[in-house]
MARBA-3410 file (N, C-alpha, C, O; in Angstrom, 1 decimal):
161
106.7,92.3,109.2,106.8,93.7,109.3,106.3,94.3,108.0,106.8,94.0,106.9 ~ 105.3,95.0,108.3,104.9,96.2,106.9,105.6,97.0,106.2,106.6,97.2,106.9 ~ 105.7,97.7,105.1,106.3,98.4,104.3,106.7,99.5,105.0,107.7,100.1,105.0 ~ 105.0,99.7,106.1,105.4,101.6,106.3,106.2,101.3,107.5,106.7,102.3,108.0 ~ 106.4,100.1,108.0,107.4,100.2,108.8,108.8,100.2,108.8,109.6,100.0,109.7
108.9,100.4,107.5,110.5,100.4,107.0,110.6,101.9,106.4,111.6,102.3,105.8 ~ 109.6,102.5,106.7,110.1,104.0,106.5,111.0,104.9,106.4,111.2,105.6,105.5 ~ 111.7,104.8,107.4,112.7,105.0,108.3,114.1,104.4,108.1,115.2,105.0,108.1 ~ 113.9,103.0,107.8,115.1,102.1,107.1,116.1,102.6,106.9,116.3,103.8,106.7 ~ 116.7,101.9,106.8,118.4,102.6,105.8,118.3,101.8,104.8,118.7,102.4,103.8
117.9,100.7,104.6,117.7,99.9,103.3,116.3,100.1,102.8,115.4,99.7,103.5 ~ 116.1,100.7,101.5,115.0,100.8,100.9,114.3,99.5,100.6,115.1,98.7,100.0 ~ 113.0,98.9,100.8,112.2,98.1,100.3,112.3,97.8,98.6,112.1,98.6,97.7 ~ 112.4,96.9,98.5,112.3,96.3,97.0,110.9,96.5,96.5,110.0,96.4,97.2 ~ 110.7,96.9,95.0,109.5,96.9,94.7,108.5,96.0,95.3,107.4,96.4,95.7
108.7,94.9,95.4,108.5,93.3,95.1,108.1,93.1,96.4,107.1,92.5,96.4 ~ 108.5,93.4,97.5,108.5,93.5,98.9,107.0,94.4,99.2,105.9,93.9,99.6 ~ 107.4,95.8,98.7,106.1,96.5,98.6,104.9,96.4,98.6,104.0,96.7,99.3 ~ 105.0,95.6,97.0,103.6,95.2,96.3,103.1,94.0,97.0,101.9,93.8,97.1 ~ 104.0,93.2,97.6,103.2,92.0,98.3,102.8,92.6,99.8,101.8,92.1,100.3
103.6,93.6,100.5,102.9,94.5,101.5,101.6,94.7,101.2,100.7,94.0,101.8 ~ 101.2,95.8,100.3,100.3,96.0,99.7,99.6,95.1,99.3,98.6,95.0,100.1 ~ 99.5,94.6,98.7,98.5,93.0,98.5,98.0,93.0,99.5,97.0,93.6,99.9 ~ 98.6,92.3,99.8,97.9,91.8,101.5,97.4,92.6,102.6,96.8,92.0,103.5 ~ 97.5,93.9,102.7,96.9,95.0,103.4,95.6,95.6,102.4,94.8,96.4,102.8
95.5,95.1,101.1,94.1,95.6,100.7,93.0,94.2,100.5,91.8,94.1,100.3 ~ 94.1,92.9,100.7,93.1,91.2,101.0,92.3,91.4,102.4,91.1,91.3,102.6 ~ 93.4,91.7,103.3,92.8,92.1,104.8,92.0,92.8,105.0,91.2,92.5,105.8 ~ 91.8,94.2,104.1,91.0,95.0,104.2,89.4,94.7,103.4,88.4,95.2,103.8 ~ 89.6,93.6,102.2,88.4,93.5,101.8,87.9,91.9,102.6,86.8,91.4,102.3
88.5,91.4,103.5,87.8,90.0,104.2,86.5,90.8,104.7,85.6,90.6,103.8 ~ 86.0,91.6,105.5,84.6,91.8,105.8,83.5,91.9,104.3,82.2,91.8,104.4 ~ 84.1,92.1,103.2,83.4,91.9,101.9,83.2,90.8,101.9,82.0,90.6,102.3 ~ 83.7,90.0,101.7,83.7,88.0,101.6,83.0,87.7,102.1,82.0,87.1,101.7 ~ 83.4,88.1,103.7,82.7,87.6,105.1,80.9,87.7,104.7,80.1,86.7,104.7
80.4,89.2,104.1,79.2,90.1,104.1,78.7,89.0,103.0,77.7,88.4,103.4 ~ 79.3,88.8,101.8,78.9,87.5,100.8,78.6,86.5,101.2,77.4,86.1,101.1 ~ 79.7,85.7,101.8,79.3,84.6,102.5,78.1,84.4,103.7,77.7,83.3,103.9 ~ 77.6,85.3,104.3,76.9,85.1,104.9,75.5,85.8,104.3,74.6,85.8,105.1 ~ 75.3,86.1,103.4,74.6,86.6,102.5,73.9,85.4,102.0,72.8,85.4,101.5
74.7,84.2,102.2,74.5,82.9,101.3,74.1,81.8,102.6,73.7,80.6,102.4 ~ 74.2,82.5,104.0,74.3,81.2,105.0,75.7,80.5,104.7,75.7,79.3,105.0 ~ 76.7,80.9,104.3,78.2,80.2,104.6,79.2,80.7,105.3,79.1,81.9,105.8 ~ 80.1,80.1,105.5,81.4,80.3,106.6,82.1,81.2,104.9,81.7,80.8,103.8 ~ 82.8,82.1,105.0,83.9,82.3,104.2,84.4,81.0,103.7,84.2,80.7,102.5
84.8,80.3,104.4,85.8,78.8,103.7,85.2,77.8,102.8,85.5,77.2,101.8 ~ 83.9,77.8,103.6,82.0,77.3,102.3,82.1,78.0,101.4,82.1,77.6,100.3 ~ 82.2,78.6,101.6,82.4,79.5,100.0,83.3,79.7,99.2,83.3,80.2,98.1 ~ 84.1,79.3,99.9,85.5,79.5,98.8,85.8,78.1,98.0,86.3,77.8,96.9 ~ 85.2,77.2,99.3,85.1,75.7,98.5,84.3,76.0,97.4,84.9,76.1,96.3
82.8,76.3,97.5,82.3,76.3,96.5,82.3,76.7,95.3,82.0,76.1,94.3 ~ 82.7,78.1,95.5,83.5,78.5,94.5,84.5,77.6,93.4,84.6,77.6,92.1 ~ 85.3,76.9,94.3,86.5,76.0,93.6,85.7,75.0,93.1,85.7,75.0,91.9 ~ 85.0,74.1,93.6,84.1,73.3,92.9,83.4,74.1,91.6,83.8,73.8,90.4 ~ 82.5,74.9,91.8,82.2,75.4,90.8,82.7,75.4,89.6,82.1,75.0,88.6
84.0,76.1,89.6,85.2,76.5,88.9,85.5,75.2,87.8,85.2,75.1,86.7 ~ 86.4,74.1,89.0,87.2,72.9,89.2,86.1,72.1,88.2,86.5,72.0,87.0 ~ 84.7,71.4,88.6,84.6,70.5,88.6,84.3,69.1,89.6,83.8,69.4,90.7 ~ 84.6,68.1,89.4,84.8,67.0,90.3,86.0,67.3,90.9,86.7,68.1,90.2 ~ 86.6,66.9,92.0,87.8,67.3,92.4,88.7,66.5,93.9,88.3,67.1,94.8
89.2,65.9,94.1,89.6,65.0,95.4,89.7,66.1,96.4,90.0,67.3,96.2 ~ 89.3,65.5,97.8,89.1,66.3,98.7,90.7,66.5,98.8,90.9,67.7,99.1 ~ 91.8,65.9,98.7,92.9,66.6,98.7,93.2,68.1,97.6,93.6,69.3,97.9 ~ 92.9,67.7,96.7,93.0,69.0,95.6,92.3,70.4,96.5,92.9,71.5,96.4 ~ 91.1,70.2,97.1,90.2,70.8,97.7,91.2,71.6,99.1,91.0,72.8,99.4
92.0,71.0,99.6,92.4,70.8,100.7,93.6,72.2,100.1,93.9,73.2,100.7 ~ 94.1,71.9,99.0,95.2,72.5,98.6,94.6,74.2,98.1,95.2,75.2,98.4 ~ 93.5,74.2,97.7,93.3,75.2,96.9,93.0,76.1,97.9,93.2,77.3,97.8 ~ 92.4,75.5,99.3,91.6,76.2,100.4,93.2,76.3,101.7,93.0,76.5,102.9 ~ 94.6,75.9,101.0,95.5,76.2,101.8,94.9,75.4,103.1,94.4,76.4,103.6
94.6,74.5,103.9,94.4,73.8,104.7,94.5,72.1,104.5,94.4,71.4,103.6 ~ 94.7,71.7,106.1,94.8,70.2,105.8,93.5,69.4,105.7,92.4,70.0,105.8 ~ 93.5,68.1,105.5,92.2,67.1,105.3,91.4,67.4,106.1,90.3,67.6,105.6 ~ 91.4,67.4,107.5,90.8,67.2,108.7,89.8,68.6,108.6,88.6,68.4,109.0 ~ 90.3,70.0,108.0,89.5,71.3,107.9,88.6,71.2,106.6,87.7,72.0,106.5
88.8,70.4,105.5,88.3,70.4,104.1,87.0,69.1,104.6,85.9,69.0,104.1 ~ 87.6,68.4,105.6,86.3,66.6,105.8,85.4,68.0,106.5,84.4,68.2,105.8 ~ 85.5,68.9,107.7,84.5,69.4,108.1,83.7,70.5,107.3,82.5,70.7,107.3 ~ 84.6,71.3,106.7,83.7,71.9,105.5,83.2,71.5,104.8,82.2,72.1,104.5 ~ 83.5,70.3,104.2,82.8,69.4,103.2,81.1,68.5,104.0,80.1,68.2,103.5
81.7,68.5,105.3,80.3,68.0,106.1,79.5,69.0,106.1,78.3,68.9,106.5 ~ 79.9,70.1,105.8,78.3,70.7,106.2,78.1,71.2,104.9,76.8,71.1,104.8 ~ 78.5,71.7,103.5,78.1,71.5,102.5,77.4,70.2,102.2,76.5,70.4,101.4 ~ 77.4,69.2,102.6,77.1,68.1,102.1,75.7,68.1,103.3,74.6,67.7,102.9 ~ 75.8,68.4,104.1,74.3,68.7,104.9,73.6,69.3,104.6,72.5,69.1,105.0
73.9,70.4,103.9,72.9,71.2,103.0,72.7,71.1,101.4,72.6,71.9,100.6 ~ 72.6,69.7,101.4,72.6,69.7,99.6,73.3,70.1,98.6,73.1,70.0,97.4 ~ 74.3,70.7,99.2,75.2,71.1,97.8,76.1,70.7,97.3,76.2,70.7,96.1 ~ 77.5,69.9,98.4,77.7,68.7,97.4,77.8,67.3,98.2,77.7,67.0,99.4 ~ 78.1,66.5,96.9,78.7,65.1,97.3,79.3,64.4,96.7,79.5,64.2,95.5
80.0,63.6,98.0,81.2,62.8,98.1,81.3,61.1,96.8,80.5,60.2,96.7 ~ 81.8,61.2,96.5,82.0,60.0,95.6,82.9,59.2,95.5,83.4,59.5,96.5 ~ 83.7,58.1,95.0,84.4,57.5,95.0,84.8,57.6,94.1,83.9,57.6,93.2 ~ 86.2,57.7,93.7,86.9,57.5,92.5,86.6,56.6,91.7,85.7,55.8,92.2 ~ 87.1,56.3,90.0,87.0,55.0,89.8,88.2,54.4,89.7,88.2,53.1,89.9
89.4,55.3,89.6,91.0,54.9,90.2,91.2,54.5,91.8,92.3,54.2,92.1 ~ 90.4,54.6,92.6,90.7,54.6,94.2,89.5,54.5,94.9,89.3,55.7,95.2 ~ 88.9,54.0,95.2,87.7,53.6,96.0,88.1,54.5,96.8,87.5,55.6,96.7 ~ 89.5,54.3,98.1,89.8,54.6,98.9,89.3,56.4,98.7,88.6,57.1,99.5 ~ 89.9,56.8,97.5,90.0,58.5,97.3,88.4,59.2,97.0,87.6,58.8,96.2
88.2,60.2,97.9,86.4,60.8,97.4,87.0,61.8,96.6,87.9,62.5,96.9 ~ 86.3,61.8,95.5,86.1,63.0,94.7,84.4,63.7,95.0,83.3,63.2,95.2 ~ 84.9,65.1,94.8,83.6,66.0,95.5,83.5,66.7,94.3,84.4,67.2,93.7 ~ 81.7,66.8,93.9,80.9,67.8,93.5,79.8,68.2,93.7,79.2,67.7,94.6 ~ 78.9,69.5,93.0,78.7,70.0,93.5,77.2,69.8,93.0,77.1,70.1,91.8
76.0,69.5,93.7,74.9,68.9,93.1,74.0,69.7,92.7,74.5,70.8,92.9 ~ 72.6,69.8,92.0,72.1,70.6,91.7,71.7,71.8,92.2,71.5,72.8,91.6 ~ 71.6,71.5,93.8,71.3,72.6,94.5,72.7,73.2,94.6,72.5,74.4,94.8 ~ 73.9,72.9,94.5,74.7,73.2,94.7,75.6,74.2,93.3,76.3,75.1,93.5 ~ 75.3,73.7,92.1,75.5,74.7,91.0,74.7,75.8,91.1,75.2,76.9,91.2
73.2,75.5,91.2,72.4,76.7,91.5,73.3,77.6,92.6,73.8,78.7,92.2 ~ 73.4,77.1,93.7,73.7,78.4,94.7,75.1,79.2,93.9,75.1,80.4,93.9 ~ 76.3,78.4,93.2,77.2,78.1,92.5,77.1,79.4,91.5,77.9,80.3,91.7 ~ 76.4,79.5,90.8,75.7,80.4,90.1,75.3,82.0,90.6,75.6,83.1,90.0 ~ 74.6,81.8,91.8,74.7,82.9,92.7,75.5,83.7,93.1,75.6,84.9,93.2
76.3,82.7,93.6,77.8,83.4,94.4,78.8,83.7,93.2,79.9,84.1,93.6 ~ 78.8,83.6,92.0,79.2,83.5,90.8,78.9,85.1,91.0,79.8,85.9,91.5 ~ 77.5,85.7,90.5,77.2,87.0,90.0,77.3,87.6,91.5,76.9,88.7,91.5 ~ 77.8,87.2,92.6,77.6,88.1,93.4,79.5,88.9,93.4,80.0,90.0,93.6 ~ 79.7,88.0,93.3,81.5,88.2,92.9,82.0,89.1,91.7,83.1,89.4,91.5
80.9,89.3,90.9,81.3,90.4,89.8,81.0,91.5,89.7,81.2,92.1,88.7 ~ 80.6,91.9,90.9,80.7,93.0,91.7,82.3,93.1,92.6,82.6,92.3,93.6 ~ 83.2,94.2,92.0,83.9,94.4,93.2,83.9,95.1,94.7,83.2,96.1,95.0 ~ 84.7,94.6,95.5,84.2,95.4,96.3,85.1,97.2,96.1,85.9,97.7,95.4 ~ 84.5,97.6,97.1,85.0,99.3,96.9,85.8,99.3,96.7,86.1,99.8,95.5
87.0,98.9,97.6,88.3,99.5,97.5,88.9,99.4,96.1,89.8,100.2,95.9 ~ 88.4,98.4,94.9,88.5,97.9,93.7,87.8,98.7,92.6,88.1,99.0,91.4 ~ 86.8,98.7,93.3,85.6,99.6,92.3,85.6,101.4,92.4,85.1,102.2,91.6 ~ 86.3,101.7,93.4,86.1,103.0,93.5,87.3,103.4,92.7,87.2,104.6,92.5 ~ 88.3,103.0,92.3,89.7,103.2,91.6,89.5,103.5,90.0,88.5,103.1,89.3
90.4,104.3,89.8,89.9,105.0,88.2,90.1,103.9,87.5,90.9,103.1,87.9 ~ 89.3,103.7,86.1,89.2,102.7,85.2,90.5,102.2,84.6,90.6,101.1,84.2 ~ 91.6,103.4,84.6,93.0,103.2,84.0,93.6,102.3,85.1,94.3,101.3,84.7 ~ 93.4,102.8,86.4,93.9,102.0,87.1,93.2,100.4,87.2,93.7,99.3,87.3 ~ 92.2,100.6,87.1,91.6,99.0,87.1,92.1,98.4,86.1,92.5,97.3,86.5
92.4,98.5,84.6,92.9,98.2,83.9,94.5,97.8,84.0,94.9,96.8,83.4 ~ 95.1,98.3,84.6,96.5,98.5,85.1,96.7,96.8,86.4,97.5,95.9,86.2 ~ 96.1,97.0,87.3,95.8,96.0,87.8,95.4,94.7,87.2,96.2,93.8,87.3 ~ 94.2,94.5,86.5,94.5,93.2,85.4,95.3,92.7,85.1,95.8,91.7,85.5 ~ 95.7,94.0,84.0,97.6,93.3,83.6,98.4,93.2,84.4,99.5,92.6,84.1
98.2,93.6,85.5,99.6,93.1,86.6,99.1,91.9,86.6,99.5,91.0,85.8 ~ 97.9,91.6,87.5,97.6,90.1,88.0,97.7,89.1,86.9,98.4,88.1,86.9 ~ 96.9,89.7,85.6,97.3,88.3,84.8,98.9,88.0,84.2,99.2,87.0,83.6 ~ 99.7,89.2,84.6,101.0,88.4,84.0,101.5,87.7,85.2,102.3,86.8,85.2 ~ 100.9,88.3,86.1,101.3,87.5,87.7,100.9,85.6,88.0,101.5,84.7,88.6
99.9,85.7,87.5,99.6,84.6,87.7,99.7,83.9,86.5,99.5,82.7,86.7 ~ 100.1,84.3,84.8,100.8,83.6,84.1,101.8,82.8,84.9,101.9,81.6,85.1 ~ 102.8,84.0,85.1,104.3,83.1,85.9,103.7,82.0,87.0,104.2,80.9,87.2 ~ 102.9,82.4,87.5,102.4,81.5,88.7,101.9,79.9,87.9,102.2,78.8,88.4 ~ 101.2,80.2,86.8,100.9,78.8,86.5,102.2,77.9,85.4,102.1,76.7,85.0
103.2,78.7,85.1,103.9,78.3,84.7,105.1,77.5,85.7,105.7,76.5,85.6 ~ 105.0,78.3,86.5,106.4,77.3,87.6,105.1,76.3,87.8,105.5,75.4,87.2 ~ 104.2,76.1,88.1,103.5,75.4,89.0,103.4,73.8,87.3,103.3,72.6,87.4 ~ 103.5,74.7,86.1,103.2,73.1,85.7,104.8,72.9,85.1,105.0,72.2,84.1 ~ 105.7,73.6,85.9,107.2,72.6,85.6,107.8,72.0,87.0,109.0,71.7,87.2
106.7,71.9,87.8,106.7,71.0,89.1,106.3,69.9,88.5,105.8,69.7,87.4 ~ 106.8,68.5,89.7,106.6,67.1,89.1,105.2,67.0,89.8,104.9,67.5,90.9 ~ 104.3,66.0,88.8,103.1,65.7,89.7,103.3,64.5,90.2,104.4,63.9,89.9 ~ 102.2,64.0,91.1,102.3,62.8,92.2,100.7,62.2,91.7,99.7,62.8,91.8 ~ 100.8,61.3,91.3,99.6,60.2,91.3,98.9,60.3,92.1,99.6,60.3,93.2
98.0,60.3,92.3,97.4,59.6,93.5,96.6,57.7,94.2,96.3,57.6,95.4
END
C-alpha cells in the first residue's frame, strides 16, 4: 500500500515509510528512462545493469553478479549468454575454484562500458528538472543513506567461496 493511501488513516505514516513510498514511485516512474538507454545500446535493462556492475566491479563471480542484479544463477547464466554472444564479456575460471566463473568485461565490452557510463550522467527529468538546492539536498540524503548501507553490510559475516 502507498503513502497516498494512508491519507485518510488514523495512524500517520512515519517519515521513513514515506520516503521509501516515494522512492520507489519516482524508480517506477523513471524505468522507461533505463528502458530508452538500454535500448539505445541494443540491451535488455538487466544487460545493462550487468554491465554497468562489471564495469564498476571489475572481475567478479557470476554469483556476486547474481546478487547485485537481485536475481538467481539461472537469470545471470542467461544474461551473461548473450553478453557473451556479443563480445562484451567473458567467462573465466577462477584460480581458487575452477569450478567458480569469474566474469569480465572485454574490450568491446569496456568500450560500450564507457558509453553507457556518459549516457548515465545525464539525469533523467524527474531529477534534472528539480531546483539545484534540491539536487544537492538529495545527494546528501543518498550518500548518508548508503554510508549506513555499506556499513551494516561490512559488519555482516562473509562466506568463502
Amino acid at each position: 500500500m502507498n503513502a497516498a493511501a494512508h491519507l485518510d488513516s488514523e495512524q500517520p505514516l512515519s517519515p521513513g515509510v514515506r520516503a521509501w513510498d516515494l522512492m520507489s514511485r519516482i524508480w517506477k516512474t523513471c524505468k522507461p528512462f533505463v528502458e530508452e538507454v538500454a535500448a539505445s545500446f541494443a540491451l535488455t535493462p538487466q544487460q545493462l545493469v550487468a554491465l554497468k556492475v562489471l564495469g564498476e566491479q571489475g572481475k567478479i563471480a557470476m554469483s556476486e553478479l547474481a546478487n547485485y542484479l537481485g536475481c538467481d544463477a539461472s537469470n545471470v547464466t542467461s544474461i551473461v549468454d548473450k553478453l557473451e554472444t556479443r563480445g562484451l564479456v567473458e567467462r573465466r575460471s577462477t584460480e581458487r575454484d575452477r569450478r567458480v566463473k569469474a566474469l569480465l568485461l572485454t574490450a568491446e565490452g569496456q568500450a560500450l562500458y564507457g558509453q553507457v557510463s556518459m549516457s548515465f550522467k545525464q539525469p533523467p527529468p524527474v531529477i534534472d528538472n528539480l531546483p539545484v538546492a534540491d539536487q544537492e539536498a538529495l545527494c546528501a540524503i543518498f550518500s548518508r543513506a548508503l554510508g549506513l548501507m555499506e556499513l551494516s553490510a561490512s559488519r555482516l559475516p562473509t562466506i568463502e567461496a
